[in-house]
BANULUM-721390 format. One record per atom (N, C-alpha, C): x, y, z; residue in one letter; atom name. Coordinates in Angstrom, 2 decimals. Layout:
N
u:X v:Y w:Z resn:A name:CA
...
! end
This chain:
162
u:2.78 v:17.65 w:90.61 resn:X name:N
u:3.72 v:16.56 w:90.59 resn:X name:CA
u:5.00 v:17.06 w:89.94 resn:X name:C
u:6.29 v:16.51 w:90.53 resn:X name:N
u:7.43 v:17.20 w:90.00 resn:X name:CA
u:8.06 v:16.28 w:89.26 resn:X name:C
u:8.83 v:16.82 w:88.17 resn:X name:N
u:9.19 v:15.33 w:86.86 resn:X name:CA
u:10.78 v:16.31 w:87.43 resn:X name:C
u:11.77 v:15.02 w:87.18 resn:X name:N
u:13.32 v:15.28 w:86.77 resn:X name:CA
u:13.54 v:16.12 w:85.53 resn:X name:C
u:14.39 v:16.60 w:85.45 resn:X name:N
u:14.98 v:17.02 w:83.76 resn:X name:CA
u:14.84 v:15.59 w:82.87 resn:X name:C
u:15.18 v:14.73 w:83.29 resn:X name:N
u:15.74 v:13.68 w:82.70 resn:X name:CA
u:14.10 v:12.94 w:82.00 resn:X name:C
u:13.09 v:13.40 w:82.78 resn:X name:N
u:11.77 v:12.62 w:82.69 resn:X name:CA
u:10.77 v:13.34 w:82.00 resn:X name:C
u:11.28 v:15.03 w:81.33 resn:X name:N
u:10.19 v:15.74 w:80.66 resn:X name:CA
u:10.04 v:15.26 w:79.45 resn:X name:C
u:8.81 v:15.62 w:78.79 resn:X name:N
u:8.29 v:15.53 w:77.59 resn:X name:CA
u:7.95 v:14.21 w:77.15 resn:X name:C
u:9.20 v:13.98 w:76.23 resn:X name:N
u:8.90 v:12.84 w:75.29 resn:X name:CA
u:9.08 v:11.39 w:76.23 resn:X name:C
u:10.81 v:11.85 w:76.81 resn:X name:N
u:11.36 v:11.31 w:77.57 resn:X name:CA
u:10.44 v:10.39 w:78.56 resn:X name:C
u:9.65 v:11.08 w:79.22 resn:X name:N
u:8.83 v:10.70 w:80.06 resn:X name:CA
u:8.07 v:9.78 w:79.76 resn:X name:C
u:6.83 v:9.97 w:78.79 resn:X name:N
u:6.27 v:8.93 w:78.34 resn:X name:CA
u:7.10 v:7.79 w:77.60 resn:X name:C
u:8.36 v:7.86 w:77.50 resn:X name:N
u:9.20 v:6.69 w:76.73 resn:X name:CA
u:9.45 v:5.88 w:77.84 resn:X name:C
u:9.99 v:6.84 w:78.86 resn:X name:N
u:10.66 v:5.83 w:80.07 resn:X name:CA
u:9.75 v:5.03 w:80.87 resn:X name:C
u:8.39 v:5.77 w:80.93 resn:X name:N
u:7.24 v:4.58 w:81.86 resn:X name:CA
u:7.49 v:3.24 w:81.61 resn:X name:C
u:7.62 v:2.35 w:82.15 resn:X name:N
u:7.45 v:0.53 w:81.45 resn:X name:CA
u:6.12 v:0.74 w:81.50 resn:X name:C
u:5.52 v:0.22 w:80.19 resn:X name:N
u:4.19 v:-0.42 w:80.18 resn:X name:CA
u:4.00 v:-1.96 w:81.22 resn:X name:C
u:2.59 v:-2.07 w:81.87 resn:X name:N
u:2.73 v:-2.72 w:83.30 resn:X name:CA
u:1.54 v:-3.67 w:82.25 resn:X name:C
u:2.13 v:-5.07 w:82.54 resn:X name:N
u:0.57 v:-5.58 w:81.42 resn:X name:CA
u:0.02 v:-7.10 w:82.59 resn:X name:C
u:-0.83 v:-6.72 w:82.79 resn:X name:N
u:-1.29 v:-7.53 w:83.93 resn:X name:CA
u:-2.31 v:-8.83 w:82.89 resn:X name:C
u:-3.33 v:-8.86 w:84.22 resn:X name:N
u:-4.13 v:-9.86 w:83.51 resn:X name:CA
u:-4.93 v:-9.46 w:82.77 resn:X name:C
u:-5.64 v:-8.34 w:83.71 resn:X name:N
u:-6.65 v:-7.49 w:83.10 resn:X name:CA
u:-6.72 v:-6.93 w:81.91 resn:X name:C
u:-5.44 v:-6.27 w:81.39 resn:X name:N
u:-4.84 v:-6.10 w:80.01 resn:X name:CA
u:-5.14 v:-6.69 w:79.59 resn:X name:C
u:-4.34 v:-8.03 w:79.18 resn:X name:N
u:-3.88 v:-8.95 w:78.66 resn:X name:CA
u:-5.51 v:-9.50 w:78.16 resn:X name:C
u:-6.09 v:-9.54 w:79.13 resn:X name:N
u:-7.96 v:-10.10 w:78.47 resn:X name:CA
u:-8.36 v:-8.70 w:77.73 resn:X name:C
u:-8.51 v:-7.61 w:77.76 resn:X name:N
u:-9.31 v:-6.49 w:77.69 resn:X name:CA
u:-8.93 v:-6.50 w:75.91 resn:X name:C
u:-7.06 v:-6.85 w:75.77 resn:X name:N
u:-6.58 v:-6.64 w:74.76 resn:X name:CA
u:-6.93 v:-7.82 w:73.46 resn:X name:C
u:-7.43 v:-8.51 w:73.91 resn:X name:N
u:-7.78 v:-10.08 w:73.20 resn:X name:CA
u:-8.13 v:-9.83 w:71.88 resn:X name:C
u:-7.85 v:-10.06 w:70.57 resn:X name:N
u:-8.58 v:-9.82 w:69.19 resn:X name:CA
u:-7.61 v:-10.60 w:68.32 resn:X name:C
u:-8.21 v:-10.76 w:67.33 resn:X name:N
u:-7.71 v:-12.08 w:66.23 resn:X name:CA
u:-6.36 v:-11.72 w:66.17 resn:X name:C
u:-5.90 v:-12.67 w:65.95 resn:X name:N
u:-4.13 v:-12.04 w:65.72 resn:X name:CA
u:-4.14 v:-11.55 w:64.24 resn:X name:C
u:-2.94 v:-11.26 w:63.65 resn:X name:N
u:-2.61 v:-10.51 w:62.89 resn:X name:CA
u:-1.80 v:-9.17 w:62.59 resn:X name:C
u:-1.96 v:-8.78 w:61.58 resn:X name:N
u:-1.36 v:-7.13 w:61.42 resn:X name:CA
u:-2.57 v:-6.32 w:61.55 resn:X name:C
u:-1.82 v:-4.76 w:62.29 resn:X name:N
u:-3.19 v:-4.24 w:61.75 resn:X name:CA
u:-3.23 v:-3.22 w:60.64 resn:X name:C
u:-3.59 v:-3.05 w:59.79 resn:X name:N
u:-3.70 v:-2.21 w:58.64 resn:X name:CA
u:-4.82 v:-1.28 w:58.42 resn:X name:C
u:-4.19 v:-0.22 w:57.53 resn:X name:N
u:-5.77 v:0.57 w:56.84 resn:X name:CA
u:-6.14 v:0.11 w:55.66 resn:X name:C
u:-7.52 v:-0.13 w:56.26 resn:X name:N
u:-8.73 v:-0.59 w:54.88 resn:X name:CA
u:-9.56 v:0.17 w:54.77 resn:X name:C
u:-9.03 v:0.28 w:53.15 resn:X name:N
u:-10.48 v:1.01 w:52.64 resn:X name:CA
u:-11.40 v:-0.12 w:51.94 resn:X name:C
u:-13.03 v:0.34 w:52.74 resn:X name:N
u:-14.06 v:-0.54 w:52.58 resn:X name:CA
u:-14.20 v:-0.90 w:51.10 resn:X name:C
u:-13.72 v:-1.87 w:50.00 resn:X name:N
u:-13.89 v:-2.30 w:48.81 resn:X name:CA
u:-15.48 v:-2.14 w:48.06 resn:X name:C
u:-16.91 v:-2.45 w:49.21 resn:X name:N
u:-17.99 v:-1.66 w:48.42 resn:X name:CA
u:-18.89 v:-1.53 w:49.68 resn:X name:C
u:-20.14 v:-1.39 w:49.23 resn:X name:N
u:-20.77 v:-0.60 w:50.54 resn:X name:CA
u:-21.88 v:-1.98 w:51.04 resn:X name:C
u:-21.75 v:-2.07 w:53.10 resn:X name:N
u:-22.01 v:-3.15 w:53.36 resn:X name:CA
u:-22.82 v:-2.16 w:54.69 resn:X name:C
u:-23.29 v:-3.41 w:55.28 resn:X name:N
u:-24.57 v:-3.00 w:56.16 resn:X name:CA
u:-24.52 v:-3.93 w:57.54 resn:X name:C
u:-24.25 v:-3.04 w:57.97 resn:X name:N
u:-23.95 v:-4.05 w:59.67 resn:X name:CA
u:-25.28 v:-4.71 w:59.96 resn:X name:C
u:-25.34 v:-6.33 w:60.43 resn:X name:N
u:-26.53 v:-7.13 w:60.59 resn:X name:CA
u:-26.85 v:-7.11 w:62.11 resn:X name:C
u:-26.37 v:-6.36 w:62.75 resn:X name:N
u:-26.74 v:-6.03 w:63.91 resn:X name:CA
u:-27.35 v:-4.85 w:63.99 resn:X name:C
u:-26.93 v:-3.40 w:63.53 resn:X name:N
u:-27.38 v:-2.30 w:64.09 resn:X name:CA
u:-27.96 v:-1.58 w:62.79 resn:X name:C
u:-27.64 v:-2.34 w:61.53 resn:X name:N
u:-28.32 v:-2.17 w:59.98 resn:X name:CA
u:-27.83 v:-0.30 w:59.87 resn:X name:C
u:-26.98 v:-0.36 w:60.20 resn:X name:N
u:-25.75 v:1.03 w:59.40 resn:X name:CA
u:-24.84 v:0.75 w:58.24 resn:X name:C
u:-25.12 v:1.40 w:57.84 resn:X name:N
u:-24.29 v:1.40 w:56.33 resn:X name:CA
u:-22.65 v:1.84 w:56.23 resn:X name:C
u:-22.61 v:0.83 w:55.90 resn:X name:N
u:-20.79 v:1.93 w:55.86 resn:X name:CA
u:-20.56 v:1.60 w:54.42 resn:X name:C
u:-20.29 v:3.06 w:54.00 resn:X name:N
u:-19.82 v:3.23 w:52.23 resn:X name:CA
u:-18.65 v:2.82 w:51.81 resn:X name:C
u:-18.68 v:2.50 w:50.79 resn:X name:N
u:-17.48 v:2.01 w:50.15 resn:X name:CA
u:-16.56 v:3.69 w:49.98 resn:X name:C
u:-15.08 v:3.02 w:50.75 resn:X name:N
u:-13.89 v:3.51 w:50.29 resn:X name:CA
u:-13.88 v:4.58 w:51.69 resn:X name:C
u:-14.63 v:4.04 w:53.03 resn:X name:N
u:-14.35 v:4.36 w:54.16 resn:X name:CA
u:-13.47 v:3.38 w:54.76 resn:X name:C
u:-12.55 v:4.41 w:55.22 resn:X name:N
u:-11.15 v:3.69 w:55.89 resn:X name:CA
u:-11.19 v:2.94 w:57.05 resn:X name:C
u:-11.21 v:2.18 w:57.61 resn:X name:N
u:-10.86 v:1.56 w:58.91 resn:X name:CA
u:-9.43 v:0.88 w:59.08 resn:X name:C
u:-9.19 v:1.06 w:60.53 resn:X name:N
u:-7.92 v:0.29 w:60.83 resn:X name:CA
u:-8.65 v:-0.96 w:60.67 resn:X name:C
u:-7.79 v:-1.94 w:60.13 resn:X name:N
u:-8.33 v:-3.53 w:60.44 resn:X name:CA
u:-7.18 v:-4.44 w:60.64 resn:X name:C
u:-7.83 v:-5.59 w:61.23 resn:X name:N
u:-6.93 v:-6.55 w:61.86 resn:X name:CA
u:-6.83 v:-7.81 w:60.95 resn:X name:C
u:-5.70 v:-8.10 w:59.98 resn:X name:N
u:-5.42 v:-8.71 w:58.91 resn:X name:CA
u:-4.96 v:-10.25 w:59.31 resn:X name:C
u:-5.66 v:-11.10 w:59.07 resn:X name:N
u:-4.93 v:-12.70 w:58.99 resn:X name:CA
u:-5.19 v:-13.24 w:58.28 resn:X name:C
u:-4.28 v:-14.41 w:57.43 resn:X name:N
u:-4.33 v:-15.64 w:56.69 resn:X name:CA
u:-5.48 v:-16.07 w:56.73 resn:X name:C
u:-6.46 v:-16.44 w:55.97 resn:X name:N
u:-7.67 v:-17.54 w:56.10 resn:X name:CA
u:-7.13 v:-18.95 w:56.27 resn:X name:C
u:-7.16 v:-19.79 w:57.05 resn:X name:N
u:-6.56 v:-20.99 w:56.93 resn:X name:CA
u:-7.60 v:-22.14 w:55.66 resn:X name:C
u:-7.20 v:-22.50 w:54.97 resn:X name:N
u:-7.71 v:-23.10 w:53.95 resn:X name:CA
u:-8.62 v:-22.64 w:53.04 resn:X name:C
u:-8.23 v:-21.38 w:52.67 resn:X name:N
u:-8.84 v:-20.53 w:52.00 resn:X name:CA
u:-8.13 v:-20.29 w:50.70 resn:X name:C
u:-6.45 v:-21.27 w:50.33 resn:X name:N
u:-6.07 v:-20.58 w:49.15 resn:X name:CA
u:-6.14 v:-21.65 w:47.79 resn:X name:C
u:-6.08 v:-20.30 w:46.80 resn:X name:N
u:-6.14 v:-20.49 w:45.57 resn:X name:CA
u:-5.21 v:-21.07 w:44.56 resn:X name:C
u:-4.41 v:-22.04 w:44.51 resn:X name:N
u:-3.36 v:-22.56 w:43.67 resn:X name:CA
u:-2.03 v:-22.02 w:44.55 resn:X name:C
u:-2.13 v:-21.67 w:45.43 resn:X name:N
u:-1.41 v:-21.26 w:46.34 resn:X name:CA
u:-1.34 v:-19.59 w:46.65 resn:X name:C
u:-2.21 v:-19.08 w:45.62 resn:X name:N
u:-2.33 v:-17.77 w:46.46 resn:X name:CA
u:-3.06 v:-17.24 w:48.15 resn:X name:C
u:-2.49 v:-17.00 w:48.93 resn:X name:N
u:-3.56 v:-16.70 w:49.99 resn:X name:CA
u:-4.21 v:-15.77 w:49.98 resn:X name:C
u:-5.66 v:-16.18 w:50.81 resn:X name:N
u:-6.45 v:-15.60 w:51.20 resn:X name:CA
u:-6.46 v:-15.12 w:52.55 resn:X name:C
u:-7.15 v:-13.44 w:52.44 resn:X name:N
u:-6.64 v:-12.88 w:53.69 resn:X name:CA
u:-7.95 v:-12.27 w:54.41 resn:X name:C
u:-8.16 v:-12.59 w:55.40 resn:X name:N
u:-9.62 v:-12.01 w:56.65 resn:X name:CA
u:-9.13 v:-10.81 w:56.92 resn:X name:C
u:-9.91 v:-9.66 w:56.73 resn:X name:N
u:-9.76 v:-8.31 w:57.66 resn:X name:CA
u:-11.19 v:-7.95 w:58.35 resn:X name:C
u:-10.70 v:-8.08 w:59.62 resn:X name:N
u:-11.93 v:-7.66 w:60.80 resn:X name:CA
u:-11.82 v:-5.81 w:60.91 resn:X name:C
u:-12.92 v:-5.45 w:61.24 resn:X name:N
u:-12.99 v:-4.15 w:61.24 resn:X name:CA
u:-14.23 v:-4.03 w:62.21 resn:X name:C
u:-14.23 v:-2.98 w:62.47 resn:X name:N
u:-15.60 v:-2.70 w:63.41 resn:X name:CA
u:-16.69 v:-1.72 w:63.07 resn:X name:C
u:-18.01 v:-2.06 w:62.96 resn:X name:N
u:-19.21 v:-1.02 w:62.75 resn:X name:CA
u:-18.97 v:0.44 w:63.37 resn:X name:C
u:-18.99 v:1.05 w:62.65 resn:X name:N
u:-19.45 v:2.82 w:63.28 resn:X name:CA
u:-20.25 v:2.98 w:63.72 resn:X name:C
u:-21.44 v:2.09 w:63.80 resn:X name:N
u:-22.51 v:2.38 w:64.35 resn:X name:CA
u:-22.63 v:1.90 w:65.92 resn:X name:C
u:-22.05 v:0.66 w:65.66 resn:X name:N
u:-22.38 v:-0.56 w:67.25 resn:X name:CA
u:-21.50 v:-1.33 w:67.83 resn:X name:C
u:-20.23 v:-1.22 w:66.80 resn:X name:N
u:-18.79 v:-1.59 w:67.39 resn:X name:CA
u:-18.96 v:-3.08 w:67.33 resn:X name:C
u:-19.80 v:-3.65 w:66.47 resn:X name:N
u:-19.50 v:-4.81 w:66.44 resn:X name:CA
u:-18.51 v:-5.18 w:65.36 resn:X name:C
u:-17.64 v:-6.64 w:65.53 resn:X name:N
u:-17.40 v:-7.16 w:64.63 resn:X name:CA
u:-17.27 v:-7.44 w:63.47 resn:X name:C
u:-17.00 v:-6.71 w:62.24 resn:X name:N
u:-17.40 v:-7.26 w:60.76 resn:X name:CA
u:-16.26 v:-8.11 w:60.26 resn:X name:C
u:-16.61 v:-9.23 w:59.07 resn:X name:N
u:-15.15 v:-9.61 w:58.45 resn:X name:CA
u:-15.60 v:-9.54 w:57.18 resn:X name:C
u:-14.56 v:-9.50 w:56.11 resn:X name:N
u:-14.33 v:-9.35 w:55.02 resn:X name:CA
u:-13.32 v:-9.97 w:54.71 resn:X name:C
u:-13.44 v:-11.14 w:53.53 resn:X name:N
u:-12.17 v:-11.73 w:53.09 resn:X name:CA
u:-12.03 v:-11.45 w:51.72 resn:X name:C
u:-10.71 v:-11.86 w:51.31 resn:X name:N
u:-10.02 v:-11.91 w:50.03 resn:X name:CA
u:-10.58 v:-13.16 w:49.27 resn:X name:C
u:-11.01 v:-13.29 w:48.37 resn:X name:N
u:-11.68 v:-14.43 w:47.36 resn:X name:CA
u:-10.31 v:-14.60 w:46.12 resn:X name:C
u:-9.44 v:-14.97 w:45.99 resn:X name:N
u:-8.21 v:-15.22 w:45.02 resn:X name:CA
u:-8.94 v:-15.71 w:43.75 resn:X name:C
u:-9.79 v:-16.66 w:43.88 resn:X name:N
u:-10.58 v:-17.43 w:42.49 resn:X name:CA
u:-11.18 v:-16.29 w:41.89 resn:X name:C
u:-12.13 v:-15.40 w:42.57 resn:X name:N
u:-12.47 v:-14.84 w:41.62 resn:X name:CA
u:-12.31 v:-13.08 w:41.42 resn:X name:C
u:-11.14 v:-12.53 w:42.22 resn:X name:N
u:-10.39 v:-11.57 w:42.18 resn:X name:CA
u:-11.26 v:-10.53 w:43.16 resn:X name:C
u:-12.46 v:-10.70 w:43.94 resn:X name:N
u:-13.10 v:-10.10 w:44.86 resn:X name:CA
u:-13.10 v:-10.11 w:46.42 resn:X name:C
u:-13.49 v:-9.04 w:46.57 resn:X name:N
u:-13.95 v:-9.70 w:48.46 resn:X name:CA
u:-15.03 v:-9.96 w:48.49 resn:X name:C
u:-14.81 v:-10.90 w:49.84 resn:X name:N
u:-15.97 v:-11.56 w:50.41 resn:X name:CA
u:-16.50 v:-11.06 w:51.29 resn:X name:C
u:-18.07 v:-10.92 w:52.06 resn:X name:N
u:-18.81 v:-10.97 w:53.17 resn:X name:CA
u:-18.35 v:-11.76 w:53.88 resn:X name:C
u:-18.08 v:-12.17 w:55.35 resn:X name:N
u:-17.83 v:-13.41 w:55.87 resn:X name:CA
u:-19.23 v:-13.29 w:56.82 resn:X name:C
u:-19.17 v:-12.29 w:57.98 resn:X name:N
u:-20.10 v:-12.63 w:59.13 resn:X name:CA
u:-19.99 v:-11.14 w:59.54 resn:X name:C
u:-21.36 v:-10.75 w:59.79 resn:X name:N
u:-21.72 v:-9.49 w:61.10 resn:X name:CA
u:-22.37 v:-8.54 w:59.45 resn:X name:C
u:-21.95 v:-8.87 w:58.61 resn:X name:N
u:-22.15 v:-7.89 w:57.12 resn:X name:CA
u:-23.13 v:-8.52 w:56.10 resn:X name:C
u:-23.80 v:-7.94 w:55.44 resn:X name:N
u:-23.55 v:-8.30 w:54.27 resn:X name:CA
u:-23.67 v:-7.35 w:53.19 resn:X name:C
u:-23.23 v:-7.31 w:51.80 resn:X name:N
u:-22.87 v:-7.09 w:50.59 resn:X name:CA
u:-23.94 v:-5.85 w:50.33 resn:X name:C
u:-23.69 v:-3.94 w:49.93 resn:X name:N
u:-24.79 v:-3.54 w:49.37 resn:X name:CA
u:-24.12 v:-3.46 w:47.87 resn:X name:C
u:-24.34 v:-3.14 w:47.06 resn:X name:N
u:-23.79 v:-2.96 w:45.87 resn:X name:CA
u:-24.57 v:-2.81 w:44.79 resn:X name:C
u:-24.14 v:-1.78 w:43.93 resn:X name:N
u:-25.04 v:-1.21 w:42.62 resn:X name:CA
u:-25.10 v:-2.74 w:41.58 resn:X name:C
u:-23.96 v:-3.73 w:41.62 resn:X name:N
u:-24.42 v:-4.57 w:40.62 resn:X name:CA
u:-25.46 v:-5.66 w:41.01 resn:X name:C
u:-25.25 v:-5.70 w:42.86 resn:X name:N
u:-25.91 v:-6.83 w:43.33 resn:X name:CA
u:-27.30 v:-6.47 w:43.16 resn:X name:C
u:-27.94 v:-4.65 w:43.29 resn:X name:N
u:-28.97 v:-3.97 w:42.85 resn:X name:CA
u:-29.49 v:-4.57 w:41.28 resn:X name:C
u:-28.65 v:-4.09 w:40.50 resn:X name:N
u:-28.68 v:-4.53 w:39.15 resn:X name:CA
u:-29.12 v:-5.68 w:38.78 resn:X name:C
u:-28.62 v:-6.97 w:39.80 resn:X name:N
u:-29.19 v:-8.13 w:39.76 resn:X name:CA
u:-29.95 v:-8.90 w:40.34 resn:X name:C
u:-30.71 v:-7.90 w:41.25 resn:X name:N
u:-32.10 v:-8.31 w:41.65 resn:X name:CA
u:-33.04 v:-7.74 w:40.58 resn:X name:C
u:-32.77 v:-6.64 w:40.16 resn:X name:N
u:-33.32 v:-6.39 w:39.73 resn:X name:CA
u:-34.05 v:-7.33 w:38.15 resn:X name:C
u:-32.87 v:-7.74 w:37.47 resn:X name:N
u:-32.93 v:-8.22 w:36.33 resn:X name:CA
u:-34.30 v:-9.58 w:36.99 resn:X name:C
u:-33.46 v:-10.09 w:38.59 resn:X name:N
u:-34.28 v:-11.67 w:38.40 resn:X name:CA
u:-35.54 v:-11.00 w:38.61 resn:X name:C
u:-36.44 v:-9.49 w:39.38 resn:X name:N
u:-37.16 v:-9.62 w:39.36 resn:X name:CA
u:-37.82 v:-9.63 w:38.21 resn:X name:C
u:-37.46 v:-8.52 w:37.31 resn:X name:N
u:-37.93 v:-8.38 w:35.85 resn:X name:CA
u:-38.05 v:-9.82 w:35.05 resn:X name:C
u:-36.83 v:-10.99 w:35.24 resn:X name:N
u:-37.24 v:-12.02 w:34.71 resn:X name:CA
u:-38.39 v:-12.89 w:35.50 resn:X name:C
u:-38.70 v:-12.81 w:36.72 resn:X name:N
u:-39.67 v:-13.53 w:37.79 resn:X name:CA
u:-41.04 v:-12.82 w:37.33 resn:X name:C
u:-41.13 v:-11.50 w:36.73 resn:X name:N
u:-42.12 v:-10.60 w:36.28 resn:X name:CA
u:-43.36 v:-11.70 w:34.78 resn:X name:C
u:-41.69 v:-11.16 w:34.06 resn:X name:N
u:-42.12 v:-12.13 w:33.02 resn:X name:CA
u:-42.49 v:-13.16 w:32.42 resn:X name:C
u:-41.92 v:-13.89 w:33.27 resn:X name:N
u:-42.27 v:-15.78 w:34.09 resn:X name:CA
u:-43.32 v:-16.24 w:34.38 resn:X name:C
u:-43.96 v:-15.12 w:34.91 resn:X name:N
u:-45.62 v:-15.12 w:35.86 resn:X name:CA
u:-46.57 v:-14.36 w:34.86 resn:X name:C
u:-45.26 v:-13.62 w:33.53 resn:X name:N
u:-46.76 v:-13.24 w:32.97 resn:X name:CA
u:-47.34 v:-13.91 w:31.90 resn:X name:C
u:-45.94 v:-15.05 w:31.21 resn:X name:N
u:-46.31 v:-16.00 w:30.64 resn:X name:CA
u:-46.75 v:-17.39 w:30.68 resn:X name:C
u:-46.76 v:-17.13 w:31.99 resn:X name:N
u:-47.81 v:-17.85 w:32.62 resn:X name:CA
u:-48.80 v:-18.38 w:32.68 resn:X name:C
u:-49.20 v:-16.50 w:33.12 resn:X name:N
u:-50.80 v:-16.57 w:32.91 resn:X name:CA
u:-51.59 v:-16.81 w:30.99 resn:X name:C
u:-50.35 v:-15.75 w:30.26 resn:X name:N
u:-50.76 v:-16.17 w:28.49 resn:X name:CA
u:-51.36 v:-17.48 w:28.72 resn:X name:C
u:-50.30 v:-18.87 w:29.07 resn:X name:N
u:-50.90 v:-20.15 w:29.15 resn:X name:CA
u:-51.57 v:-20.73 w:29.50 resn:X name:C
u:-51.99 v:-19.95 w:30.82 resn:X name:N
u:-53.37 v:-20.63 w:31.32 resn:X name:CA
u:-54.15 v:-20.08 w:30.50 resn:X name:C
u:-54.49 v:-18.78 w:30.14 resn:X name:N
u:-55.86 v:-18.06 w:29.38 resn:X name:CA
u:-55.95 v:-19.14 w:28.29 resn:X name:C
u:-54.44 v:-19.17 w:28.00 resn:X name:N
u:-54.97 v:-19.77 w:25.97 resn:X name:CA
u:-55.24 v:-21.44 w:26.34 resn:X name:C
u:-54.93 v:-22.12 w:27.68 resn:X name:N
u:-55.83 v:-23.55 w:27.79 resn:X name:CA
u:-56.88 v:-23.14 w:28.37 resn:X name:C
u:-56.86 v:-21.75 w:29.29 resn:X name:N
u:-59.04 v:-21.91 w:29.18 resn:X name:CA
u:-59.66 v:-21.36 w:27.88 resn:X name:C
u:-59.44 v:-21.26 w:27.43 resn:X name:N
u:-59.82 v:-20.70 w:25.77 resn:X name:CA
u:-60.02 v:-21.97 w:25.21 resn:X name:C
u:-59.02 v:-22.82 w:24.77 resn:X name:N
u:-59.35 v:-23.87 w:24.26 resn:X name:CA
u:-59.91 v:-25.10 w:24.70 resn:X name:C
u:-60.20 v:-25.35 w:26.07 resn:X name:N
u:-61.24 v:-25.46 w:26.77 resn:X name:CA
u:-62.40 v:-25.44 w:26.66 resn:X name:C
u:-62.63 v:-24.00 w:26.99 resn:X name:N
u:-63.82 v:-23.24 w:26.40 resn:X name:CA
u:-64.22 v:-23.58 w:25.20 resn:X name:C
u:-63.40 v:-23.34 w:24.29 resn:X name:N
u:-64.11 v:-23.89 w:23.13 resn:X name:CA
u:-64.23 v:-25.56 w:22.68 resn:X name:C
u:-63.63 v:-26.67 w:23.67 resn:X name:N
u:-64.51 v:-27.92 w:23.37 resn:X name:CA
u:-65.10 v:-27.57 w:24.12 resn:X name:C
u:-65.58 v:-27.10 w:25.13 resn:X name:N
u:-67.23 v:-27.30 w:25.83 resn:X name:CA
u:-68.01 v:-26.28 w:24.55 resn:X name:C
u:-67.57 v:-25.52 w:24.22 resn:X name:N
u:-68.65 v:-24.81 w:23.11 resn:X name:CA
u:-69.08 v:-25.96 w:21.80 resn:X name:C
u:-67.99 v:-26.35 w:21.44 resn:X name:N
u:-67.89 v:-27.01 w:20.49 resn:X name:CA
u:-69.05 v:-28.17 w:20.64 resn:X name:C
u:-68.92 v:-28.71 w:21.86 resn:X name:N
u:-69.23 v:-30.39 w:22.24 resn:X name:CA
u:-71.07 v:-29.45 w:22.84 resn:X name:C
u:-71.04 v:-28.60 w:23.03 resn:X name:N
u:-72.63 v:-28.36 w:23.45 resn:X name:CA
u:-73.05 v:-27.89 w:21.92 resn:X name:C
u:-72.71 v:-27.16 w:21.35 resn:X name:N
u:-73.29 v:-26.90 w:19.77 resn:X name:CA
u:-73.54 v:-28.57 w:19.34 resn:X name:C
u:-72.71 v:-29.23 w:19.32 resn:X name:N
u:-73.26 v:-30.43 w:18.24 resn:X name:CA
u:-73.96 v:-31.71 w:19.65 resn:X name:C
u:-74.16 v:-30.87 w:20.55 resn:X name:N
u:-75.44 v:-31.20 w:21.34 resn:X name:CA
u:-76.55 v:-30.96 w:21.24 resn:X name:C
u:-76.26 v:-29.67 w:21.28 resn:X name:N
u:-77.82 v:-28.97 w:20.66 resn:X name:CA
u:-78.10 v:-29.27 w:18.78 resn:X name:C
u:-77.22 v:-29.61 w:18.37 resn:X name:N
u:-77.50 v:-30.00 w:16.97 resn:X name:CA
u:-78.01 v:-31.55 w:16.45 resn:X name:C
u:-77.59 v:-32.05 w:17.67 resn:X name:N
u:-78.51 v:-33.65 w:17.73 resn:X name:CA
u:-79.50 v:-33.64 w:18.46 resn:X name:C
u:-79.67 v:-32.73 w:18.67 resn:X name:N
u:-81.05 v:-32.69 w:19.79 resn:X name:CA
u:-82.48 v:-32.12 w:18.43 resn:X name:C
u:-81.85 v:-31.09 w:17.81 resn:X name:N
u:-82.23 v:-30.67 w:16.67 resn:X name:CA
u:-83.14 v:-31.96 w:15.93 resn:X name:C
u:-81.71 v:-32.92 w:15.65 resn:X name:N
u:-82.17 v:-33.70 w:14.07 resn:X name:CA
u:-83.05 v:-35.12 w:15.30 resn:X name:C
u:-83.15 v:-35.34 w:16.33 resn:X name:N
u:-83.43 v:-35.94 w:17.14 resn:X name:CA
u:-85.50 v:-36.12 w:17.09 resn:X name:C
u:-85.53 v:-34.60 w:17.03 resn:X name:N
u:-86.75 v:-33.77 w:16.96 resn:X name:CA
u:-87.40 v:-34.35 w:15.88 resn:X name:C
! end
């Protein structure tokens, strides 16, 4: 194929008009917004294809306003991004109240503190169940001992009975 002087290089690809039909126009469809680089704030787990993506992996993402999402008037902001694994969908929002991001949908949350705090409830759910059981033993114990009690001074009237 033969290009003009006028149509090499850069030139060329500048001068094409982009042609945007229908087909485009659908193919191109995604939340409005800006799009920006995000780095992943902590490490989350796609609920579709259960891949991990680590915190402080970059993605382009597609940034919008949350509509009724703000804080004394600070806004809150949605960034969609897509799984490495399955190309689905993830969102992540801005939380203003309490200076974090949020999970929204397609994700959810891995994190060393959220670790930290299963952990604690199990250790407290541990302990819960084991004082528990202390309470049942020490009411069958005392139990136990009115039926001991109440059969000794059974057998002790049976005695003076004699």
């Amino acid at each position: 194929m033969h290009h003009t002087p006028e149509c090499t290089g850069i030139n060329r690809v500048l001068a094409q008009p982009l042609v945007m039909n229908r087909e485009n126009k659908r193919k191109g469809a995604r939340p409005r917004g800006l799009s920006t680089r995000l780095a992943t704030p902590f490490t989350i787990r796609c609920l579709s294809c259960g891949s991990y993506i680590y915190k402080n992996k970059r993605h382009n993402a597609v940034r919008e306003i949350a509509q009724d999402k703000d804080y004394l008037g600070v806004e809150s902001y949605r960034f969609h991004i897509k799984c490495t694994g399955c190309g689905r969908a993830l969102c992540i929002r801005t939380d203003p109240k309490n200076g974090v991001y949020v999970t929204e949908s397609g994700c959810i949350r891995i994190d060393e503190e959220v670790t930290k705090q299963d952990e604690e409830k199990d250790l407290s759910v541990k302990l819960r169940k084991e004082s528990d059981m202390k309470d049942e033993i020490s009411k069958l114990r005392v139990q136990t001992s009115h039926v001991d009690s109440s059969s000794s001074a059974f057998n002790s009237s049976d005695k003076l009975g004699k």
